[in-house]
N, C-alpha and C positions, 0 to 999 in steps of 0.2 A: 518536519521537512517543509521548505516554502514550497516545493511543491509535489506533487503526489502524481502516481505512474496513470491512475486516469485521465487526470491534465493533460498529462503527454499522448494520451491515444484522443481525448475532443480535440487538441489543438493539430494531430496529424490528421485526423478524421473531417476537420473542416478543411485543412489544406487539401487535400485530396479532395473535395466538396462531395463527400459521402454520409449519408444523410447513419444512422443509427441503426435503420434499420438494414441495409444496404450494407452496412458494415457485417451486421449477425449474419444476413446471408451468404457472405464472403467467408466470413470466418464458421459457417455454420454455428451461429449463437444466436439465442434470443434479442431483440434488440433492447428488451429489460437487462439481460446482463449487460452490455455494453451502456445502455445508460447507468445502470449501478457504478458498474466501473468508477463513471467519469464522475462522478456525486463523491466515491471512495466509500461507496455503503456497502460491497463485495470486493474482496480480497481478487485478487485475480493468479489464476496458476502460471506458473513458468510455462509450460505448455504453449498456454493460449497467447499470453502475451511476446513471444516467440512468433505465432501463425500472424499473431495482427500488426507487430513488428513487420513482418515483411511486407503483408498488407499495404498500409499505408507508408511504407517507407523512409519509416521514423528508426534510428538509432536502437538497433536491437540491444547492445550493451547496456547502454545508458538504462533503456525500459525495465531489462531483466536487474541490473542494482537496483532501482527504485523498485519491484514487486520485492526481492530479495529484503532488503532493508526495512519496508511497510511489514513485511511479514515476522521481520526480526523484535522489530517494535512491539508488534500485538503478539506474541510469544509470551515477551519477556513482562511487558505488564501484565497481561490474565496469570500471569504467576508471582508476579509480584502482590499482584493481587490477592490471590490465595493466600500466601503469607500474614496479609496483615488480616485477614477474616481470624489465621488461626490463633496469631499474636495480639489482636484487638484486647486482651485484658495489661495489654504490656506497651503504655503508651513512650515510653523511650522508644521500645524496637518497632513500636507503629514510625517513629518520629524517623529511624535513620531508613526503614525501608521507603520511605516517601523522597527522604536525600536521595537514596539511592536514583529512586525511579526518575527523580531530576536529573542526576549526573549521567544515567543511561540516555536519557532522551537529548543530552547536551552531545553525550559521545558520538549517538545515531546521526546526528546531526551535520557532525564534521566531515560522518563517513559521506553524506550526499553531498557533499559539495563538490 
């Protein structure tokens, strides 16, 4: 995805000129989580990204398809993944679950737009 749901909560969290940490205490979160977030180095809950949608008053739809979507993505590789650990003596079926994992990440793709 060009771009990812933490993007969308630094770029409301500076319009708002709400510092990170300001943020956690609004949302009751750590200002770690909230900077994770925006790195994309924690997944963030439908929950939370709901409370800080409102927050900042940034596009709760939009925010909730891109966690939705990020979440759909790291699903489906950590299992596609598993796959080819089990199939790694089978490099044809290593070769199309790698297709695959391109074709999914092309699909994911269209759905964010």
């Amino acid at each position: 995805m060009d771009k990812y749901a933490g993007q969308l909560i630094a770029e409301g969290r500076e319009g708002e000129k709400i510092s990170q940490s300001g943020l956690g205490k609004k949302a009751n979160l750590s200002s770690g989580t909230i900077a994770r977030w925006e790195t994309g180095d924690l997944p963030i809950s439908k929950d939370a990204a709901e409370r800080v949608a409102d927050l900042l008053k940034i596009d709760k739809d939009m925010l909730i398809k891109m966690v939705f979507l990020e979440s759909l993505q790291r699903s489906l590789t950590r299992q596609l993944d598993k796959f080819k650990m089990e199939y790694e003596d089978y490099p044809s079926i290593c070769e199309k679950i790698d297709e695959l994992r391109e074709y999914l990440n092309k699909f994911i793709e269209t759905l964010s737009v």
